[in-house]
Residue, then its C-alpha position, 0 to 999 in steps of 0.5 A: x602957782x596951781x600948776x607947780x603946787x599941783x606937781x609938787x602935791x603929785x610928787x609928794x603923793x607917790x612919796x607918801x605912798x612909798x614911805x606907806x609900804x616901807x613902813x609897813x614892811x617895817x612893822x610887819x617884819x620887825x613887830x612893835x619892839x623892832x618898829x619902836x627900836x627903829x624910831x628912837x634909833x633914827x629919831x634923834x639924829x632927825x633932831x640933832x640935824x633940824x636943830x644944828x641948821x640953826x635956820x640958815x637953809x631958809x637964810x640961803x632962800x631968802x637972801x638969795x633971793x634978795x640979792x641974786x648977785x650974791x648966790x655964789x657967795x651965800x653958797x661958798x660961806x654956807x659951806x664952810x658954816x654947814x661942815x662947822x655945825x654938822x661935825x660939832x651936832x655929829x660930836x654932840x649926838x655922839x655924846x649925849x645919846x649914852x646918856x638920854x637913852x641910858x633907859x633903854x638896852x645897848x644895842x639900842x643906844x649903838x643903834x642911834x649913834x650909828x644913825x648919828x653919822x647922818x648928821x653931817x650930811x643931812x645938815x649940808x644936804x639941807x643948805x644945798x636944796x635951799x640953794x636949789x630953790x633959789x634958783x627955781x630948779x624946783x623939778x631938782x628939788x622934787x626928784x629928790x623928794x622922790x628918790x630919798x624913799x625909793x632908795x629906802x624902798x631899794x635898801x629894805x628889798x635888797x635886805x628881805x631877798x638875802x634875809x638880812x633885814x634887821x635894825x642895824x643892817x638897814x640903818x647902815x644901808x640907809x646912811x649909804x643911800x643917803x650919802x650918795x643922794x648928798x653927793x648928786x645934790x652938791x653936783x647939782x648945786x656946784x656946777x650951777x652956782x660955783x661956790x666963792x668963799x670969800x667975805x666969810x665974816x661978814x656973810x656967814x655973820x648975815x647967814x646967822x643974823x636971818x638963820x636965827x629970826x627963820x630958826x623957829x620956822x626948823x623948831x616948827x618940824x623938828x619939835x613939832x614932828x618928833x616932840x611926841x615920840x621923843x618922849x615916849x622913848x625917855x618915859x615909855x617902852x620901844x613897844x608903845x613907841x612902835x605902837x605910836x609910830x604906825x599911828x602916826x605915820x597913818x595921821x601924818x600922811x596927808x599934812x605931808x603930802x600937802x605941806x611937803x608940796x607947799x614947802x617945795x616952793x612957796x616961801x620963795x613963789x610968794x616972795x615974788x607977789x605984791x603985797x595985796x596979791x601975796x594976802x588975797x592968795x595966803x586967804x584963798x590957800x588957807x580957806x580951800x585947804x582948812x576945809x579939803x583937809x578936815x573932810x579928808x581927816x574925818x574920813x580917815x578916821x572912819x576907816x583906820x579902825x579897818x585899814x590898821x589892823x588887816x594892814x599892819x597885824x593885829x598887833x597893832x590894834x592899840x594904835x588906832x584911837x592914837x591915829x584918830x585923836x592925832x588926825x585931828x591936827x591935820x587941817x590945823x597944822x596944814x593952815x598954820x603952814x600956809x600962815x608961817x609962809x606968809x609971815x615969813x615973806x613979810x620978814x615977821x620970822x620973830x611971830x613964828x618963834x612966839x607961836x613956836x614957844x607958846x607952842x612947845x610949851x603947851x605940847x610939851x606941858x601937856x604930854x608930860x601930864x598925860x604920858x603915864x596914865x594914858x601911855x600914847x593917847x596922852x602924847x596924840x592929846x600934846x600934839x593936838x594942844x601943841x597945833x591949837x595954840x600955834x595956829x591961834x597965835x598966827x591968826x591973830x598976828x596975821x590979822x593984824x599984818x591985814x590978812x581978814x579972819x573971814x576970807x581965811x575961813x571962806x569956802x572958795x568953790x571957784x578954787x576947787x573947780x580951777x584945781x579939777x580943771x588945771x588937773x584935767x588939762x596937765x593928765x592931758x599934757x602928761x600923755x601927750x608928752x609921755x608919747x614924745x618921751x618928754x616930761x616937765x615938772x610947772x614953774x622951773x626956770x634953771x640958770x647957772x650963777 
């Protein structure tokens, strides 16, 4: 598991990576009116897609992974249900985002609803990765984390060379990119698992039943990703939300890096383990990344004061104190995933919809009190509320499932000396093999069905 977390984190490391000089060229070409505009544009069909999944992505995976036998079946039904949601999100977005954003100019409001006919593709897209993973094909899944910013990267160099980059134009050239990257991946998935739609029913009635005990698991990023910047672009200006969106994409770096490699595979990895090996790796994850994290999160907000201003342009000078005060969830929401993982393989889904609702509620309590007076450093202030109580809740659920407090939060040195070694010996294995004009991604088994 070291060797495919440490591919996974790689991977997601040259994503990060990507998306920083996109969102750098974003904000130097398009100012913070641009970068905001471009936020609430693409923010809410983000939303929209994370909410109309309704949890059956992570439905696929564990009951795929339950009953392999059934994997063409599960995939056949997933389709017919992730068309059904995706064009009835597609029609709800269409509607109420006149209406949502009625504070803001037209062109904004057109924006988003050109950035809405994602939606159908993005909710089929996710069903089809999950299946991916079902399967193990984790070196598929990994490209394509790989691709989606490259193609980004591609649209807006395309746009700069004939002096076309404007909001507009690079959300359309985005939906492009995105719906060929859908296309690959159905591909994928198709010629390894030929889809039965039969029994739909039944089996779309089962997809439901486990999408809705998994669905708070979607509300952890679909709320708690896009909580704060969806109420700065009801209460407050696109100015202030450009401002937001460097500050957070600045903090947001690591917890992405590291939760993105950790939700390439280990939901289904740690459903592999007995009990007692599953708890003894959930502490030594948990302890080793709580403590990297926090010093990597305190050093960062050492240098933001430097690195935002000679990066992203004076004009962005205000984003710094949100940056510092939102790092301060990095550690936290990297345990609290470790922790949601482990719940979920236990099938204690329901213990993930109480800290979500504990959660959002407290985030969303405290961001609207703190909004007006404090503008952006009031919505940071929700989300760092919003993290705590999540993460406290599942500490105390996960004790009582037999997890130890104290092993959580123990430095495990033995585990950062078996990183630096495995790290060691795979940049040997990678030149050996990039000689040869061969190069694996750890742990992938693929199969047909």
């Amino acid at each position: 598991m070291k060797r495919l977390f440490l591919s996974s984190l790689s991977i997601n490391v040259l994503v990060i990576v990507i998306n920083l000089v996109t969102g750098i060229i974003s904000a130097r070409y398009l100012g913070p009116e641009g970068r905001g505009e471009l936020a609430t544009a693409t923010r809410w069909s983000m939303l929209l897609t994370m909410l109309f999944t309704l949890g059956l992505p992570g439905a696929v995976i564990f009951l795929g992974k339950k009953n392999p036998d059934r994997q063409r079946e599960l995939f056949g039904v997933y389709l017919v249900l992730g068309v059904s949601m995706g064009l009835i999100a597609l029609v709800a977005g269409e509607t109420l985002l006149p209406v949502l954003l009625s504070g803001h100019e037209e062109h904004v409001v057109r924006f988003a609803q050109i950035s809405m006919l994602a939606v159908p593709f993005g909710l089929l897209a996710d069903g089809l990765i999950g299946t991916l993973q079902t399967l193990n094909m984790f070196r598929r899944v990994l490209l394509l984390r790989i691709l989606n910013p490259v193609g980004v990267l591609l649209v807006i160099t395309g746009l700069l060379i004939f002096d076309l980059y404007t909001v507009r134009n690079f959300i359309i050239g985005s939906l492009a990119w995105s719906f060929l990257l859908f296309l690959m991946t159905f591909t994928w998935v198709y010629t390894s698992v030929r889809p039965k739609v039969t029994r739909v029913w039944q089996t779309g009635k089962e997809l439901f039943n486990k999408g809705i005990q998994i669905y708070s698991v979607g509300l952890v990023s679909a709320f708690g990703g896009n909580l704060d910047q969806l109420i700065i672009s009801l209460f407050l200006t696109t100015y202030m939300l450009g401002l937001y969106t460097v500050s957070s994409s600045i903090a947001s770096m690591l917890p992405s890096i590291i939760t993105g490699a950790l939700g390439t595979f280990l939901f289904p990895k740690l459903m592999d383990l007995a009990l007692n090996h599953r708890q003894k790796q959930v502490e030594r994850m948990h302890g080793t990344l709580f403590y990297a994290t926090l010093v990597m999160a305190a050093a960062a907000a050492c240098v933001i004061p430097f690195a935002i201003p000679l990066v992203y342009g004076a004009d962005f000078k205000e984003s710094v104190l949100m940056g510092q005060v939102l790092l301060i969830c990095t550690p936290i929401n990297i345990a609290y995933s470790v922790l949601t993982n482990f719940v979920s393989t236990e099938g204690k889904f329901h213990y993930v919809s109480l800290s979500e609702i504990l959660g959002l509620a407290s985030g969303v309590g405290m961001t609207l009190l703190l909004v007006q007076p404090l503008q952006g450093v009031g919505a940071a202030l929700g989300v760092v509320t919003m993290a705590l109580v999540k993460w406290s809740f599942m500490l105390v659920k996960c004790k009582g499932m037999g997890l130890t407090v104290s092993r959580l939060f123990y430095v495990y040195p033995e585990s950062f000396l078996a990183l630096y070694r495995t790290v060691l010996q795979g940049g040997g294995r990678f030149k050996r093999k990039s000689g040869s004009g061969a190069v694996s991604v750890a742990g992938e088994t693929e199969g047909k069905v």
